[in-house]
C-alpha positions in Angstrom: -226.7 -27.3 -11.3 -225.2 -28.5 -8.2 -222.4 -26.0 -8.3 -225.1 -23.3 -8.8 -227.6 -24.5 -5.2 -224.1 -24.7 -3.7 -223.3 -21.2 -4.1 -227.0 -20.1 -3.6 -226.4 -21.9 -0.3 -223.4 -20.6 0.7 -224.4 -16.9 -0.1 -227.6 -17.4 1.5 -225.6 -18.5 4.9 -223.2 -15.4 4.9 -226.4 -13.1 4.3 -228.1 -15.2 7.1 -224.8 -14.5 9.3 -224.5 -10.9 8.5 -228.1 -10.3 9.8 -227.7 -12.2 12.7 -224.9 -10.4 14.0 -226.4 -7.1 13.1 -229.2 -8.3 15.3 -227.0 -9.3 17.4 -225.3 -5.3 17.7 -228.5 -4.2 17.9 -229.5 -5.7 21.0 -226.4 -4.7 22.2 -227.4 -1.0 21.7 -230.9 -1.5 22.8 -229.2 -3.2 25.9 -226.7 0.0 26.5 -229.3 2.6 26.0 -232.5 0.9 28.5 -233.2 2.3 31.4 -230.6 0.3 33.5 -227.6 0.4 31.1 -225.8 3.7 30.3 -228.6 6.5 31.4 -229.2 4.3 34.6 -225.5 4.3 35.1 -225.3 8.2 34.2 -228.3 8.8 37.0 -226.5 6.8 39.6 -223.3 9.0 38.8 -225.7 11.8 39.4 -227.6 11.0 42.3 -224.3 10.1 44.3 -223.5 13.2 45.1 -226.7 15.0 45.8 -228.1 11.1 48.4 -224.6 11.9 49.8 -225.4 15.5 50.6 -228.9 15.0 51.9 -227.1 12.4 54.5 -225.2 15.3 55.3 -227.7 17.3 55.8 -230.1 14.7 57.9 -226.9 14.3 60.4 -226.7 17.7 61.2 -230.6 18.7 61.2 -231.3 15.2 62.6 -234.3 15.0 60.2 -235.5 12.0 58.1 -232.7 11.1 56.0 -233.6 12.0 52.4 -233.2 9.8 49.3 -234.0 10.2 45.7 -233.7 6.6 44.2 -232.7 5.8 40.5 -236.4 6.0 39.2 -236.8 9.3 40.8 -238.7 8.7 43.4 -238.4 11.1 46.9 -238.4 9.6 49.8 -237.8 10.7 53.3 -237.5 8.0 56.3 -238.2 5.8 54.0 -241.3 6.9 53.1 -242.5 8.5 50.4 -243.0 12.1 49.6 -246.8 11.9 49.3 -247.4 10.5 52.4 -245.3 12.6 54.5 -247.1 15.6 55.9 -246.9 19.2 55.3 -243.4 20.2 57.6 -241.8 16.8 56.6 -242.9 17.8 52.7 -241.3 21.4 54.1 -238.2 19.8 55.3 -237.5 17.6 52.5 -237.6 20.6 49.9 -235.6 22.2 52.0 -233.3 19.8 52.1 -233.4 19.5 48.3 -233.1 22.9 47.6 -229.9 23.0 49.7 -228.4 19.9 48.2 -229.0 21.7 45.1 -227.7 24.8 45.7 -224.3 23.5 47.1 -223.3 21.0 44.3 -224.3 23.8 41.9 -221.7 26.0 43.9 -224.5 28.9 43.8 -224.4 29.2 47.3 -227.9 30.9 47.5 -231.1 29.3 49.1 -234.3 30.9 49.1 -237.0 28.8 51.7 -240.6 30.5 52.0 -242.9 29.7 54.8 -240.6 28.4 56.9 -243.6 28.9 59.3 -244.9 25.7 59.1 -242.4 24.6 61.2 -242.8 24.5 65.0 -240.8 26.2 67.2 -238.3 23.4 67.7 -238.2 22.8 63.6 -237.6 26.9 63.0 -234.7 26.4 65.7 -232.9 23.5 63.5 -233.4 25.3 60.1 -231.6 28.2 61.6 -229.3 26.2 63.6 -228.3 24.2 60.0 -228.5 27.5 58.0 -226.1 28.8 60.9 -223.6 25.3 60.8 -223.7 25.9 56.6 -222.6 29.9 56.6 -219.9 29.0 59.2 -218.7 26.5 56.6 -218.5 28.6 53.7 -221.2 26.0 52.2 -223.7 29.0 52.1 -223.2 32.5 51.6 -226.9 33.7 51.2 -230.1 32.3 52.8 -233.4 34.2 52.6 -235.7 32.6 54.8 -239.7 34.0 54.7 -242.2 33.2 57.3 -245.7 34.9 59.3 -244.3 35.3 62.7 -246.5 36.6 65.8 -243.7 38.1 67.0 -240.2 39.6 66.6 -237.2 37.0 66.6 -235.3 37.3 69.4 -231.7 36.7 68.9 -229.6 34.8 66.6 -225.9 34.1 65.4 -223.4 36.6 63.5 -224.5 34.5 60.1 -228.2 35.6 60.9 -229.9 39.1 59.9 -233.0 39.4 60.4 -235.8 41.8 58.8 -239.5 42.6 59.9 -241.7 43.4 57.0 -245.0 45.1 57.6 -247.2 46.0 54.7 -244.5 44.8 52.4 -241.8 47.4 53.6 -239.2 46.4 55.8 -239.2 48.6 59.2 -236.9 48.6 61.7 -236.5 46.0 64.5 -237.6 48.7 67.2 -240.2 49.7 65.4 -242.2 46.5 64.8 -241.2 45.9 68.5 
């Protein structure tokens, strides 16, 4: 009879083992897969790249420096997207859309109302746009905005087009 509560015991510990460790292993792989083990550590790999580019971009616009942090939050100057106002909001996308566009290798960007920029913000978009097409880092940027009046002049990289009642007419024209 002792013999028999002996072995009981004995199996009972080894079956009390075995699910320990398999608790064990699966707190391991509850560990791995939360927010700040493997897909935290696949975002970071991710978000390198494109934080790196926006400080690119930020030095050579001198803008607020763009971040988008590990729980996906945008932030520009350290502040956050919704509170920044409409042209920061502008900038920022733009910004984004570039940052995008590079480490995609599409080359392309496409930024509409670039108008609610003021005259010194339209000046370092094309000034950038201008720096990026010189680089190679851009081969197409198509830029849409109300203007009062024609642009004046602007680098090789830049071609301009006036559009009035959705057909484009020729500079001299719309002059």
């Amino acid at each position: 009879m002792v013999n028999i509560k002996v072995t009981q015991a004995d199996e009972r510990t080894v079956k009390a083992l075995s699910a320990h460790e398999s608790v064990l292993a699966w707190n391991e792989i509850a560990d791995a897969l939360a927010p700040n083990g493997i897909p935290g550590e696949m975002l970071a790999e991710a978000l390198t790249p494109l934080n790196e580019r926006l400080e690119d971009s930020a030095a050579i616009t001198e803008w607020a420096q763009v971040v988008v942090t590990k729980d996906m939050q945008v932030q520009a100057g350290g502040r956050s997207y919704a509170l920044l106002s409409e042209s920061e909001k502008w900038r920022v996308d733009a910004m984004l859309a570039e940052a995008i566009s590079y480490l995609s290798k599409i080359k392309l960007l496409v930024l509409d109302r670039f108008d609610v920029l003021d005259l010194k913000g339209r000046e370092g978009l094309l000034a950038w746009l201008d720096i990026l097409a010189q680089g190679g880092e851009i081969d197409t940027a198509l830029i849409f905005g109300t203007l009062k009046a024609l642009p004046q002049s602007f680098s090789q990289n830049i071609e301009t087009h006036w559009l009035e009642n959705g057909v484009i007419v020729q500079l001299k024209e719309a002059a």
